[in-house]
N, C-alpha and C positions, 0 to 999 in steps of 0.2 A: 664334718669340720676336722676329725683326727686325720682322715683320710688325706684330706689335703692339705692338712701340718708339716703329715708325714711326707707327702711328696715334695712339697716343699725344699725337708730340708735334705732326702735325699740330693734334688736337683742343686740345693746349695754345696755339697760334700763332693759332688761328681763334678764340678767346677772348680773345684779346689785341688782335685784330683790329677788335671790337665797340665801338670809341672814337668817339662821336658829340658829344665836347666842344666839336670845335673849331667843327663845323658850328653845335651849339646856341650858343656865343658869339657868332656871327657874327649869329644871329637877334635874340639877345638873348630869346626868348620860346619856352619850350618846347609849350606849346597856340596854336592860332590861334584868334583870335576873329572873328565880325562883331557889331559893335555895333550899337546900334538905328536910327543916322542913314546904316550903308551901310558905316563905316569897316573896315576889314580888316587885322585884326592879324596878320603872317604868323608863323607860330612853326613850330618842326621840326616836328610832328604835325600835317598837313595836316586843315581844317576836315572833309571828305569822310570820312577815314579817322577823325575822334572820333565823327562822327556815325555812321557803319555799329558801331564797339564798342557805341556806347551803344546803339542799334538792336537788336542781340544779347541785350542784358540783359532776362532774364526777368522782368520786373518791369510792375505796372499802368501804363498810360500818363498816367494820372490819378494823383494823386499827393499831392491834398488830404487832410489828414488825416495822412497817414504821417510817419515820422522817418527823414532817411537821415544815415550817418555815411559822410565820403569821407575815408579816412584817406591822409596823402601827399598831398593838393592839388595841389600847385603850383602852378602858376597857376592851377588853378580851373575851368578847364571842364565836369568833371566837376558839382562841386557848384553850376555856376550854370545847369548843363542840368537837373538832377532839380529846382532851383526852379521852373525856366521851366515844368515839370511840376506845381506845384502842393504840392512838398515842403517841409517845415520843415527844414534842412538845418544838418548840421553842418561846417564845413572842419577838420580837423586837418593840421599839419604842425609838422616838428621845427626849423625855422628861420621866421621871419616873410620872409613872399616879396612882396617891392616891387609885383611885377605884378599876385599877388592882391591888395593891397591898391588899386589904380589901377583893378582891371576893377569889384570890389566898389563904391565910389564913383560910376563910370562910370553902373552899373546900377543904383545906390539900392538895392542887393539888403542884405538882411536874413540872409541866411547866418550864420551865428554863427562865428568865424574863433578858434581855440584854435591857441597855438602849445606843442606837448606830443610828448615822446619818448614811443613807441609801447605803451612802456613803465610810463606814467604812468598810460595810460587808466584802469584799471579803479578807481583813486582818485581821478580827475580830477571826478567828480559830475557828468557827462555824462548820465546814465540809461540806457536801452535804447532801439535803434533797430530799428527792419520792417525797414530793409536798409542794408547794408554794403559803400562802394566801399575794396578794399585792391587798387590798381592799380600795378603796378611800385615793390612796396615791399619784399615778402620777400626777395626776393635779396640784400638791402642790410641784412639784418638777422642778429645774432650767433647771436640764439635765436628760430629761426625757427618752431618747433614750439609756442614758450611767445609768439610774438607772435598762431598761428594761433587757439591757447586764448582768447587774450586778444578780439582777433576775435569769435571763438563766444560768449562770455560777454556780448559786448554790442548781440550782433545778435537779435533775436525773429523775423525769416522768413528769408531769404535773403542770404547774404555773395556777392560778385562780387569772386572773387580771382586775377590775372592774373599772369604771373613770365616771368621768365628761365630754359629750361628748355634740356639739354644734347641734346633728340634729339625734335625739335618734328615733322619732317619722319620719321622712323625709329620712333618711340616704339611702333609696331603690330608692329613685328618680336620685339620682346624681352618683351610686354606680361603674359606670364606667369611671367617672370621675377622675383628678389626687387629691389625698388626698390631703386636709388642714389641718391645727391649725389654730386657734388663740393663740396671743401670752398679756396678761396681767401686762402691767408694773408696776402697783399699785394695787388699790381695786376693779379694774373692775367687778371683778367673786364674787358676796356674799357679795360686802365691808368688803373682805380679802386681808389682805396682804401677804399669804402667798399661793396664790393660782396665778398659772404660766401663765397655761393652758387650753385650749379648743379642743381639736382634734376632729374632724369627728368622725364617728364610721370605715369610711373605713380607715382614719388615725392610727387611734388606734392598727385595725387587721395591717394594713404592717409596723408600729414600732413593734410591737413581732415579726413580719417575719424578718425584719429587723435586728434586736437584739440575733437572733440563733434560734427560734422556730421550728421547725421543719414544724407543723401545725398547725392553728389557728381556731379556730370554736366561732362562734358569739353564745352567750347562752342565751343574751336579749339584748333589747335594747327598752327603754321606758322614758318616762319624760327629765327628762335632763343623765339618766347614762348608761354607760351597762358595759357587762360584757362577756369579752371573755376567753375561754379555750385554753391555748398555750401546746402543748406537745412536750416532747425532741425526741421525736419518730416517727418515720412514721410507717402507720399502719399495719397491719401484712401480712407477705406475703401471695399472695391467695394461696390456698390451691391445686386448679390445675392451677398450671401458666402456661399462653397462651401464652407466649411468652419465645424466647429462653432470656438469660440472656445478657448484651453489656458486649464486654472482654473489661477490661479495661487496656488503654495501656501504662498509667505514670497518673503521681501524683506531679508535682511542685509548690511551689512557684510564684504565678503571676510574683514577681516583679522581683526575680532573676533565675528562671529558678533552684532553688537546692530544696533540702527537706526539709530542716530545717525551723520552724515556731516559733514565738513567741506569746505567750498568752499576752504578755502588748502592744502589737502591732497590729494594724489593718491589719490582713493580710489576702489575698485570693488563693486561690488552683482552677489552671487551671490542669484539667482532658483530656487527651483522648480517646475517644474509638471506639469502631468497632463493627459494627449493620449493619445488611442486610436492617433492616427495609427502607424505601425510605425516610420518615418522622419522625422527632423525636422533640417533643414541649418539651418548657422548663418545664413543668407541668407534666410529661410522668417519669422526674428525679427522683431518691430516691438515694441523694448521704445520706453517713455514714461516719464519722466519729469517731473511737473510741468508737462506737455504739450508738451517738449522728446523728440525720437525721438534713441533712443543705438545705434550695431550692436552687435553682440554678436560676444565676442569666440571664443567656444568654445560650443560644447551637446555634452551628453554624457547618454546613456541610463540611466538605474540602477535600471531593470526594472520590473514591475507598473506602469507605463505612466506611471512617472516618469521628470521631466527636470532637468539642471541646468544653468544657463545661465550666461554671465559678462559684466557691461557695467561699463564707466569710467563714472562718476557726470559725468552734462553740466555743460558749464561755464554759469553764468549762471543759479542756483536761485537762486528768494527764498527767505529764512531762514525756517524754520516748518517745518508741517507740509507735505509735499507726497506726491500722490499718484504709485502705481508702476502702473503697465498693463502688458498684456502681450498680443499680438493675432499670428498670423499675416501675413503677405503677403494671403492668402483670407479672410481672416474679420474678426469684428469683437472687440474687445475682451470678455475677461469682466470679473468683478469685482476690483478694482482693491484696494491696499494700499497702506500711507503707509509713509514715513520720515521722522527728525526732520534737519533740514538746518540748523547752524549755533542750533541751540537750547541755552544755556545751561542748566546743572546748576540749580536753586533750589530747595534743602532748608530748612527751617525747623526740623523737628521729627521724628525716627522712631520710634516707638512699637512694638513687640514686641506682638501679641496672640494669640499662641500658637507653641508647638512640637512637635513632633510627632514621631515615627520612621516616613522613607518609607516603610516596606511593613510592621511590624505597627502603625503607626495610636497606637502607644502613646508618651503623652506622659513628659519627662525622663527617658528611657534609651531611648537608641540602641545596636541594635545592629549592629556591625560584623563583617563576616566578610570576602570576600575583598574586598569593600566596602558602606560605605552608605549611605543614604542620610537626610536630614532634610527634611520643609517647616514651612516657617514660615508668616505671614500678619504681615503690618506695615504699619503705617498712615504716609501723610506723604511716601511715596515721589513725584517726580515724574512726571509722564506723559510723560516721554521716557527713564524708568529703564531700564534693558535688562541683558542680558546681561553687559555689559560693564562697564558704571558701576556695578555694585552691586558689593560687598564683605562677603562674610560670611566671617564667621572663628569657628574651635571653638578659644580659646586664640590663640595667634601662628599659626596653619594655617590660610592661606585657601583656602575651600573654591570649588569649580566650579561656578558657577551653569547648572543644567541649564535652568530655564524660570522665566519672570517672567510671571506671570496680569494680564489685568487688573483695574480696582479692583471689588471687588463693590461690594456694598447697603452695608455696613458704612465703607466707604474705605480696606478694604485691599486689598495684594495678596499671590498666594502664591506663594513662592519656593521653589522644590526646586534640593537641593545635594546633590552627590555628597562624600563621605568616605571616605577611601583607606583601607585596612587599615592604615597604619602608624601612625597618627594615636595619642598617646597613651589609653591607656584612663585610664578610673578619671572624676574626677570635672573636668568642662571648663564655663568660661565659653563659650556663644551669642552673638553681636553681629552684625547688621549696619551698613553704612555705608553711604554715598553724599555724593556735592558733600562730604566732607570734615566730614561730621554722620555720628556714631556713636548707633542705638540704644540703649539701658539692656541689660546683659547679661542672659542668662537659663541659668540651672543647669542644667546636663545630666551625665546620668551613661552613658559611653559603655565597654559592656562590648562581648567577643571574640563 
């Protein structure tokens, strides 16, 4: 127990230690620059050492066409290297910084310069970017996991997201371990107060998995930082797939079993499917979303050569319809299935064109024994109606919607509902609803 007092408070003192204010004051300039006439701006980050990071970064070296978002600036180097590349560039930072505005001018550079808390982004009408610099910025942040989201949501290929991490040089020892942080209430990290955080380097990778990454690749990790690559993407399919493709056999809502999703809501998408295979790891998954790769969080067997899987719905869907895939590591996608994403309810009108008793077929009397069941056929419903959003009711007793057909020849659809044994007998009002529009009722008479 001394032992690990003592390291302890070592590792508390060595964090305290990480104070590079007084040097960066002295500079006056956190990046160095060489400007176009030879001039040499010196700043703490020696010119050698931005050039080998940016060198590192996975990204076309060509860069025409693309959108990158360098979030945290500071002075700029970052966002006035991927122009010099041919990018339409965005700067963000949370204070307006003198220097960038001095190199910007300097260079006639076109950069688009936003000054906006990290937090702002996803309302700021930025749009989406091919790549994302978030370079020494998580650490400094309260809600590190909802900045990573945030990140995900506005990047379309690749995020470059670098930190402050507690065991840069050690991280290979412990790597099977379950991840940490440390969490800084005051000036612990640097005698800053604006610095949060500590994470592992294995902490770091499964926050971007965590947060929608698709996949994570560690690009260094040394002194106290690193720096990993997260893509929206899983990697391309091989080119002779060894395996046949898992049909997949729905697409719901964890919580409520319908299709409908919401982007401001934590939501996750249980999958099923059908694979000969005998074994199938979670790691083997390459679920898609809207052409967005999400991991999977669990798979679980449930015989006859079915599967069920579980993924966090990616951040960063266009509202609509968007399609669901599902492909192995080896093989290629089969046939794909949609969800509705951020789709409003719009009912006008529901019309009743029949009812029926689930299983003998006989219309206005249902019967009930240890339960029963009813389908109806109703016109009017939405095409994102589901499971969930519909409401049928025998009397004040809403009933379970077992399945929602789609619309035939006619413009309806059929809805089968379960009815409990208890349910009153004798004679009951039918209704369905939806979007807060109720059907015309229809007469039933529900005997034992």
């Amino acid at each position: 127990m001394e032992t690990k007092n003592l390291r302890s408070l070592n590792s508390s003192e060595s964090r305290r230690g990480e104070d590079f204010s007084r040097e960066l004051a002295e500079k006056g300039w956190y990046h160095t620059f060489e400007l176009p006439d030879g001039t040499v701006i010196e700043g703490y980050n020696r010119l050698e050492v931005l050039q080998e990071r940016y060198a590192r970064f996975p990204i076309p070296s060509e860069l025409a066409g693309r959108r990158v978002l360098d979030i945290g600036a500071w002075d700029g180097w970052f966002s006035f290297e991927a122009e010099r590349h041919g990018a339409q560039v965005t700067a963000v930072d949370c204070v307006e910084v003198p220097n960038f505005l001095r190199i910007h001018k300097t260079l006639s550079s076109t950069v688009v310069y936003r000054v906006l808390d990290c937090y702002e982004l996803p309302q700021a009408g930025l749009g989406k970017f091919d790549f994302t610099f978030f370079l020494g910025v998580l650490y400094h942040l309260k809600h590190p996991l909802l900045a990573l989201e945030i990140v995900c949501g506005l990047t379309m290929d690749t995020a470059i997201v670098e930190s402050f991490v507690t065991d840069a040089d050690t991280w290979q020892e412990h790597r099977t371990e379950i991840p940490t942080m440390e969490f800084y209430e005051t000036d612990e990290l640097g005698n800053q107060l604006d610095s949060w955080i500590g994470p592992t380097v294995g902490c770091l990778m499964a926050m971007c998995r965590a947060a929608g990454f698709a996949r994570v690749e560690l690009l260094f990790a040394s002194g106290s930082h690193a720096g990993v690559v997260c893509h929206r993407k899983w990697e391309p399919i091989p080119f002779q797939a060894e395996q046949e493709p898992p049909e997949l056999l729905a697409a719901v809502n964890a919580r409520n079993s319908g299709i409908n999703f919401s982007t401001h809501k934590e939501e996750y998408i249980t999958c099923w499917f059908r694979t000969r295979l005998e074994f199938v790891a979670r790691e083997q998954l390459r679920f898609e979303v809207g052409g967005f790769g999400v991991p999977a969080l669990y798979v679980r067997g449930e015989g006859d050569d079915t599967w069920v899987a579980n993924f966090r719905l990616p951040p960063g869907l266009d509202g609509g319809w968007n399609a669901v895939g599902l492909r192995f590591s080896d093989s290629r996608f089969g046939p794909t299935l949609r969800i509705a994403v951020d789709m409003p309810l719009k009912v006008d009108r529901l019309v009743l064109k029949g009812v029926r008793d689930g299983i003998t077929w006989r219309g206005e009397e249902i019967a009930v024994r240890e339960r029963g069941f009813i389908s109806c056929w109703i016109g009017g419903l939405p095409v994102n109606a589901d499971r969930s959003n519909i409401g049928v009711y025998l009397g004040d007793t809403r009933l379970g919607v077992e399945y929602v057909g789609e619309v035939d020849p006619e413009g309806c659809r059929q809805i089968n509902v379960i009815v409990p044994d208890d349910v009153p007998k004798g004679e009951q009002r039918f209704r369905v609803e939806c979007a807060g529009i109720s059907s015309e009722s229809w007469p039933l008479k529900i005997t034992g």
